[in-house]
Every structure is written in structure tokens, then in C-alpha cells.
C-alpha positions in Angstrom: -119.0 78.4 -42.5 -116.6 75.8 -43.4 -115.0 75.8 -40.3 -118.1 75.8 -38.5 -118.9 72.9 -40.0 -115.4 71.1 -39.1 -115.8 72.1 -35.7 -119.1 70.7 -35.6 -118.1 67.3 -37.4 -114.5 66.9 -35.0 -117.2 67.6 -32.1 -119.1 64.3 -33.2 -116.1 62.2 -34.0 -115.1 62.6 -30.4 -118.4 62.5 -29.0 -119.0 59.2 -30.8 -115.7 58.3 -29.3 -116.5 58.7 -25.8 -120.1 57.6 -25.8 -118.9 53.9 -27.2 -116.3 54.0 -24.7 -118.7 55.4 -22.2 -121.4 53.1 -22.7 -119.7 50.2 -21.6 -118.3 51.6 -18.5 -122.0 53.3 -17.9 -123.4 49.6 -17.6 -120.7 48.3 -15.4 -120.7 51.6 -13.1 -124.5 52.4 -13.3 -125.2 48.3 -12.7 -123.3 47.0 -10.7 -121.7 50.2 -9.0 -118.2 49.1 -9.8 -115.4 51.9 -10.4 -113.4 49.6 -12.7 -110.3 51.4 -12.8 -109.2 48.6 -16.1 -112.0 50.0 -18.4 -109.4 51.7 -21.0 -107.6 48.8 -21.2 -110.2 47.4 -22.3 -110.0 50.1 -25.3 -106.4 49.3 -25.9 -107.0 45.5 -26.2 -109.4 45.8 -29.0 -106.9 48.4 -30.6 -104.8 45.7 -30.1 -107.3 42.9 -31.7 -107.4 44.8 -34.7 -103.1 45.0 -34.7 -103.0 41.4 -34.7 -106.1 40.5 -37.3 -104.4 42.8 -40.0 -101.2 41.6 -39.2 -102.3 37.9 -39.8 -103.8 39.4 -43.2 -107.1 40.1 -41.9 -109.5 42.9 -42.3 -110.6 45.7 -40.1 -114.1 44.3 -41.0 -112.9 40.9 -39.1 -111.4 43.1 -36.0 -114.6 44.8 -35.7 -116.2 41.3 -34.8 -113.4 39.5 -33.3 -112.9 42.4 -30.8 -115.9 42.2 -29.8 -115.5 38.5 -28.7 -112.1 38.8 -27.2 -113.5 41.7 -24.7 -116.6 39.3 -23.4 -114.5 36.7 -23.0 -111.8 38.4 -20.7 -114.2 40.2 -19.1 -116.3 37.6 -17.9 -113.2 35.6 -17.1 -112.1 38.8 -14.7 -115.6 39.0 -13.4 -115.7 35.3 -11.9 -112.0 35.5 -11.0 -112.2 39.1 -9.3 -114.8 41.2 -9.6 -118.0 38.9 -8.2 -115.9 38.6 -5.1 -115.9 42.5 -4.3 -119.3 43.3 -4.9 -119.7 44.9 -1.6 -116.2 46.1 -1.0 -115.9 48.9 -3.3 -112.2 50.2 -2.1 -111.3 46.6 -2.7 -112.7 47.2 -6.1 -111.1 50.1 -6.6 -107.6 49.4 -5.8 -108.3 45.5 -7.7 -108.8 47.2 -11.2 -106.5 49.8 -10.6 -103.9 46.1 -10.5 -105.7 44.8 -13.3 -105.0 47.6 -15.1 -101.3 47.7 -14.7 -100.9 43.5 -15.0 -103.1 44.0 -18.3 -100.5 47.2 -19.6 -97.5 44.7 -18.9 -98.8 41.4 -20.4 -99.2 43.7 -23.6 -95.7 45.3 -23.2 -94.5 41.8 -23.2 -96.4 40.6 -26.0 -96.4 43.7 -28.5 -93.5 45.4 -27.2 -93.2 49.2 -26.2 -93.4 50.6 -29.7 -96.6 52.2 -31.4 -98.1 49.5 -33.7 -99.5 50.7 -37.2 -103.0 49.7 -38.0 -105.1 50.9 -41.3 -108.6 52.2 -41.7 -110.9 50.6 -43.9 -110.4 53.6 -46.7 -108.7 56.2 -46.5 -111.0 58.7 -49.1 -112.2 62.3 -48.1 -115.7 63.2 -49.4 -117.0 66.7 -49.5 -119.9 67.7 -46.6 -121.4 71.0 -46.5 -118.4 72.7 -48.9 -115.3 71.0 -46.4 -113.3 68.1 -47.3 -113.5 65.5 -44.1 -111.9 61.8 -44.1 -114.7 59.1 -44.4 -113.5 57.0 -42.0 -114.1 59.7 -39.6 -117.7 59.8 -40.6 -118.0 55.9 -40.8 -117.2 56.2 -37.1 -120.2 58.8 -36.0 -122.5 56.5 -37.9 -121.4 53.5 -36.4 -121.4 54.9 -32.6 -125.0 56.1 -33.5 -125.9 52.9 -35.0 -124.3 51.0 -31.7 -126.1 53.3 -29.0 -129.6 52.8 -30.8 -129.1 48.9 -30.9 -128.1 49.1 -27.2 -131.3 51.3 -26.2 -133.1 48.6 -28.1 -131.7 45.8 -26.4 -132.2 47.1 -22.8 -135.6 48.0 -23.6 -136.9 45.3 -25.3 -134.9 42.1 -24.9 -135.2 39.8 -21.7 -132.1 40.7 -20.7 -132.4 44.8 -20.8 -135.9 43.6 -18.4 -133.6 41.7 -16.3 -130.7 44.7 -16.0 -133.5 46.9 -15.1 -134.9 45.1 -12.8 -131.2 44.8 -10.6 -130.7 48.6 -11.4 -134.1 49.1 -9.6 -133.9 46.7 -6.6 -131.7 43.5 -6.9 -133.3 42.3 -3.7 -136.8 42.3 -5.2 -135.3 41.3 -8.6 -133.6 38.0 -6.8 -137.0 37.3 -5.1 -138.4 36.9 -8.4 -136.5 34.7 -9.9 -133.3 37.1 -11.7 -130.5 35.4 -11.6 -128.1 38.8 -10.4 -125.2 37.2 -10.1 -125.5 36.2 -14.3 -127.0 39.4 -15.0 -123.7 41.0 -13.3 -121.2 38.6 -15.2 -123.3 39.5 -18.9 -122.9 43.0 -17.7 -119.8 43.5 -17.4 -118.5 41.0 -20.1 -121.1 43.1 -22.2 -119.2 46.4 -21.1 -116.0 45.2 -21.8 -116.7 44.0 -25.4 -118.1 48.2 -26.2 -114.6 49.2 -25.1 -112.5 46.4 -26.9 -115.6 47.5 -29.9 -114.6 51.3 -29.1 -110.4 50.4 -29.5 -111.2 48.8 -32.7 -112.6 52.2 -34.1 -110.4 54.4 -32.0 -107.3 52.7 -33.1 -106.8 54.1 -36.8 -106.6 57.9 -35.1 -104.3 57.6 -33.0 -101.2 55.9 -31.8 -101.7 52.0 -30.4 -100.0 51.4 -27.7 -100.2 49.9 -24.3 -101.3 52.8 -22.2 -103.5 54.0 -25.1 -106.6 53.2 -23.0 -105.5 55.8 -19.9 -106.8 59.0 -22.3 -109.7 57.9 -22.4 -110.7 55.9 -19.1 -111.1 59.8 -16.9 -113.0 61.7 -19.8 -115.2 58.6 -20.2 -115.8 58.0 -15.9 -117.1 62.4 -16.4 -119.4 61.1 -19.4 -120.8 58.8 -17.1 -121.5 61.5 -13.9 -122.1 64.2 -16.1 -124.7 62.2 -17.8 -126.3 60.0 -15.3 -124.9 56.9 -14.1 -126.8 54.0 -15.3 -128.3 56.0 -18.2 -127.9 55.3 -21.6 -129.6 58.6 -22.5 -127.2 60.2 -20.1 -124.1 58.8 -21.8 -125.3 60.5 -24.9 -125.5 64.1 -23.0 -122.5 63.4 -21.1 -121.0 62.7 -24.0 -122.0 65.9 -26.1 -120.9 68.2 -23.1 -117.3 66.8 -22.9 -116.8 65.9 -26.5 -118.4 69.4 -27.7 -117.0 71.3 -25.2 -113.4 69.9 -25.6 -113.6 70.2 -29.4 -114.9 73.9 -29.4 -112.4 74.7 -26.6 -109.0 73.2 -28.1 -110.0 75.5 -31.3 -108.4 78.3 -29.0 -106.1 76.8 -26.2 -104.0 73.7 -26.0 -105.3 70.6 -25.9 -104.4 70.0 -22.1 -105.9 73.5 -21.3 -108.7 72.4 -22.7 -109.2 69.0 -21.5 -108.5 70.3 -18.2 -110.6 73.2 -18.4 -113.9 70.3 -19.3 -113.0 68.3 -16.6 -113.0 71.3 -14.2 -116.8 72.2 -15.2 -117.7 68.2 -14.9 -116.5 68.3 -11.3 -118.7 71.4 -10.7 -121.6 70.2 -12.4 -121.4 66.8 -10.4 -121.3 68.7 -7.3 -124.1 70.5 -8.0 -126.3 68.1 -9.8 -125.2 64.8 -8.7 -127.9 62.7 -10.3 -126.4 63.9 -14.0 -128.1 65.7 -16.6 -130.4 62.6 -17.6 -131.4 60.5 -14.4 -131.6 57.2 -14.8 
């Protein structure tokens, strides 16, 4: 029992992982149909964000918020810069993050240096759940990712602007002719996608080493969450995010970690190719 239930709980520390990282690439992706190849370092700047806000004598409590900020604000610089201007050239795209990424690793090679930088969690107590002793900040993180997802759901459903991102998802043509402003709704987008992966660093970053190519774990693992869920879905994120999460964490109980991530990836592809709308349309 007790290592059922550690199974279950390391299943939903990574799926929590994945689905904040997930979520903001499943409203750039599923929006705008950009492959944005610089997503994880997007991750690896707010991992970053919360390096330098501790280091300055700040808390993680400030990081979580400043991160935040920091991933709008380059984001929606990189969208009027780059990204608005390749709309309709997707290899373009493609091969423009894919530079972005690499300019993005080297500017924080430059700044931070090559070397892992330490960062703290919030507390570092264990508490006992179901007869097991797991690390709080651990389950902090599920809650929070939770908590995230169900504000997003609620903002796309209910806010002016989820109406608006709906409405370009649907038929940005139509959407233009009544009065959406697309090209805004595309610069909130992915500013608003880039934040929840500088938000996911921020969380991400007391587990494992931050450093500049921290983001590149996660940015494949996070493009099958996406597919496997839906593209465009927020729902779908969620069961994307349970199938590669769960199936990772039950499989690396018996093989290596690279055996296992692998082994996930392998079933994405063949689930993609035969259900290419994802297990939750959007």
C-alpha cells in the first residue's frame, strides 16, 4: 500500500508539472497554431526569476509573482518582434523559435554562467499521507497546478477574453468581422503562454537542477501532452497530461528513466496517428 500510494503521489507531482508547462504551450499551439520550439526556455527563465529574487533576499513567494511578469513581458516583446510576422509561414516559425531558443540559452549562459544555480523551496517539512512520508512542497505543487488549471478554465470560459480566444480558435475570419481584435488576442495569447511556463520554472525549479538548458526536458514531453490531449483543449492538457505523467511515473518504477520516457513517447506517437484529434477534442 504504501508504495502504491507513492507511486500514485510521484504520478501527480509530474502530471502537475507537465500540465502547467503544457497549458501554456496548449494556448499558443492550439491558438494560434504556432510550434514554438522556445517554450522551455520559457520554463528555465522563471527557474531563473526565482534564482535571482532569492538571491537579492527575496522569497519564493515574490518569484511566484514576479515570474509571472517577466514571462508576459518577453513574450509579448518576441511576439511583435517575431512571431506576428510568421503567422502564415509555419517552417519560418519553426526554424525562428528553434533560434530563439538557442539566443535565449546563451544570453543566460552569459549572464548566470554554466553552473547549476541553488534555489530553496518554501519549506522543506514531510507530512504523513495515507501511512507514507512525502515532502510538502511536493504536495504544495499538485495543489497549486490544480488551483492554476481551474482559474484558467474559468477565465476562458467566463472572461471577455476566453470569449474572444474562442472565438479565433473557431473562425478568426468571422471573429475579425465582428469586431475581435486577432492580432491582440494573438499577442495576450502568447504573452499569456509564456508567463504559465516562466509560472511552471518557478515551481519546477526546487526539484531539479537550474540551469540553462533545463527547459529542453520538458519542451517534447509537454508538445505529446498537447497532441495526446487535444490541441487547443484545456481539458485535453489535463488527459494528456495524466497519460504521460502516469505512464512515465508507473513505468520508471521498473526500467530506467530514459526507457521509460522513451517507451511514453513511443505510444504518444501511436496514439496521435491513430487519433489525431487527441483524447479530448477541442
Amino acid at each position: 500500500m504504501p508504495d502504491i500510494v507513492s507511486l500514485c503521489l510521484n504520478a501527480l507531482t509530474l502530471m502537475s508539472i507537465l500540465m502547467l508547462v503544457a497549458l501554456g504551450l496548449a494556448i499558443i499551439y492550439g491558438l494560434m497554431g504556432i510550434i514554438n520550439l522556445s517554450h522551455g526556455e520559457f520554463v528555465t527563465i522563471g527557474a531563473y526569476t526565482l534564482f535571482t529574487v532569492q538571491a537579492a533576499g527575496g522569497s519564493f513567494w515574490l518569484a511566484l509573482v514576479v515570474a509571472p511578469v517577466v514571462g508576459y513581458l518577453l513574450g509579448t516583446v518576441l511576439e511583435i518582434a517575431v512571431i506576428r510576422r510568421l503567422y502564415d509561414r509555419p517552417i519560418s516559425t519553426i526554424l525562428a523559435t528553434w533560434g530563439l531558443s538557442l539566443i535565449l540559452q546563451q544570453a543566460i549562459i552569459l549572464t548566470y554562467g554554466a553552473a547549476p544555480r541553488p534555489v530553496t523551496a518554501p519549506f522543506e517539512a514531510s507530512v504523513q499521507v495515507f501511512g507514507i512520508t512525502y515532502p510538502a512542497y511536493r504536495l504544495f505543487l499538485i495543489v497549486f497546478a490544480f488551483a492554476v488549471m481551474a482559474a484558467c478554465v474559468l477565465v476562458f470560459r467566463k472572461s471577455p477574453f476566453g470569449l474572444d480566444v474562442r472565438a479565433v480558435i473557431q473562425n478568426a475570419g468571422m471573429a475579425r468581422a465582428l469586431g475581435v481584435n486577432a492580432e491582440r488576442v494573438y499577442r495576450r495569447a502568447f504573452a499569456s503562454g509564456a508567463a504559465l511556463a516562466a509560472l511552471a520554472g518557478v515551481l519546477i525549479a526546487p526539484l531539479v537542477a537550474v540551469t540553462a538548458l533545463m527547459g529542453v526536458n520538458y519542451l517534447a514531453r509537454s508538445f505529446f501532452v498537447v497532441l495526446v490531449g487535444g490541441a487547443g483543449s484545456i481539458p485535453g492538457v489535463i488527459a494528456g497530461s495524466a497519460f504521460v505523467g502516469g505512464l512515465e511515473s508507473l513505468l520508471s518504477t521498473t526500467v530506467p528513466i530514459t526507457v521509460a520516457q522513451a517507451s511514453v513517447l513511443i505510444l504518444a506517437v501511436v496514439i496521435v496517428r491513430f487519433r489525431p484529434q487527441g483524447l479530448v477534442p477541442a
